[in-house]
C-alpha positions in Angstrom: 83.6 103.2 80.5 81.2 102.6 83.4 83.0 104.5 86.0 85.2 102.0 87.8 88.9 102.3 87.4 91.2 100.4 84.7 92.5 97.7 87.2 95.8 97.3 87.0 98.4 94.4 87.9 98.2 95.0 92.1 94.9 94.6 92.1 94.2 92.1 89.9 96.6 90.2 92.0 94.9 91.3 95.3 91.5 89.9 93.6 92.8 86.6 92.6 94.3 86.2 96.1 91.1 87.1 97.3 89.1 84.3 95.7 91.8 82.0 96.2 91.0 82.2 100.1 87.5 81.8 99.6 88.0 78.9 98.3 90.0 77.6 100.9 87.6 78.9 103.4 84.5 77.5 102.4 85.7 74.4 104.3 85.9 75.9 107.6 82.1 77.0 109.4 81.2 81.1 108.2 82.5 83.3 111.6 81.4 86.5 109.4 78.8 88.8 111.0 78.5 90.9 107.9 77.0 90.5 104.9 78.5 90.6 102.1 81.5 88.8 104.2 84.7 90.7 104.7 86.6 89.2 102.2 83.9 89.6 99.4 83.2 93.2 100.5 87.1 94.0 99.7 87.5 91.8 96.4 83.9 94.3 95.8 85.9 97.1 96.7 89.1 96.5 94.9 87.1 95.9 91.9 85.3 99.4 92.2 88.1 101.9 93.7 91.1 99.7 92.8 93.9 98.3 95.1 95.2 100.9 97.0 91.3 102.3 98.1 89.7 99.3 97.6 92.4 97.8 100.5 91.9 100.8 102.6 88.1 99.8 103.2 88.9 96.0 103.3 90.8 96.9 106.2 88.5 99.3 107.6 86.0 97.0 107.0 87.8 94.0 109.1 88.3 96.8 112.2 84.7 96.8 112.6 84.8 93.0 112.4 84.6 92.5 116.2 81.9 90.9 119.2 81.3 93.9 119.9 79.6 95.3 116.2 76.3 94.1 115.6 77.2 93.1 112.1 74.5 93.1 109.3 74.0 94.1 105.9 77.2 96.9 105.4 77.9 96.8 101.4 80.6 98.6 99.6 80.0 102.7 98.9 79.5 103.7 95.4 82.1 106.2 93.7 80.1 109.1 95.8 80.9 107.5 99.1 77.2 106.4 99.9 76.6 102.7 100.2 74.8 100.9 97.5 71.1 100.4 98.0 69.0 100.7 101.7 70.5 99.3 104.5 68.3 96.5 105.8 67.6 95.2 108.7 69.0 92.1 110.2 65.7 90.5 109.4 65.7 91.2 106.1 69.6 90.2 105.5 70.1 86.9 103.6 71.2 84.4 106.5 73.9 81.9 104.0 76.8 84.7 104.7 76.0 85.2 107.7 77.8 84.0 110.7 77.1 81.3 113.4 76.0 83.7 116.2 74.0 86.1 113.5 71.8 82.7 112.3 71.5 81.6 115.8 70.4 84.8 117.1 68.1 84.5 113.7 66.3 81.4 114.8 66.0 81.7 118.6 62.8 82.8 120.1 62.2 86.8 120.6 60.9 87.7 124.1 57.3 89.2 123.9 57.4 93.1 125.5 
């Protein structure tokens, strides 16, 4: 096996439900200031810890989802609890998930110091 968990009927359902709304919301403009989005980074979760865990970050995960977060690159931790590869900076975060404020702040001019 490769570590993640058998998934069983809950989350398999959670997943599919998951996908389903991205579906549906690739027709309204990205509002996400994370990357991987919210909803990805729970399907990513579920998929890895299963549903109960894998819900319990999703939703952890959506409570930092405010104006008041900076955002950026914030991917799923592995089975030890540390996130997957080196945080990166905003620069350095892939600006197609990213939301209208984060590409905007992206493109406008930086004030020389």
């Amino acid at each position: 096996m490769s570590g993640q968990p058998q998934l069983g009927l809950a989350a398999r359902m959670l997943m599919g439900t998951i996908r389903l709304y991205q579906r549906v919301s690739r027709l309204t403009p990205s509002v996400c200031r994370f990357y991987p989005s919210c909803s990805q980074y729970t399907y990513e979760a579920i998929q890895r810890f299963g549903a109960l865990r894998g819900l319990w970050l999703g939703l952890k995960r959506v409570l930092r989802c405010h104006p008041f977060h900076p955002g950026g690159y914030d991917p799923v931790p592995d089975l030890e609890g540390e996130p997957l590869g080196e945080p990166k900076s905003i620069g350095e975060t892939p600006t197609l998930h990213l939301g209208l404020r984060m590409r905007l702040a992206l493109l406008s001019p930086r004030k020389k110091k």
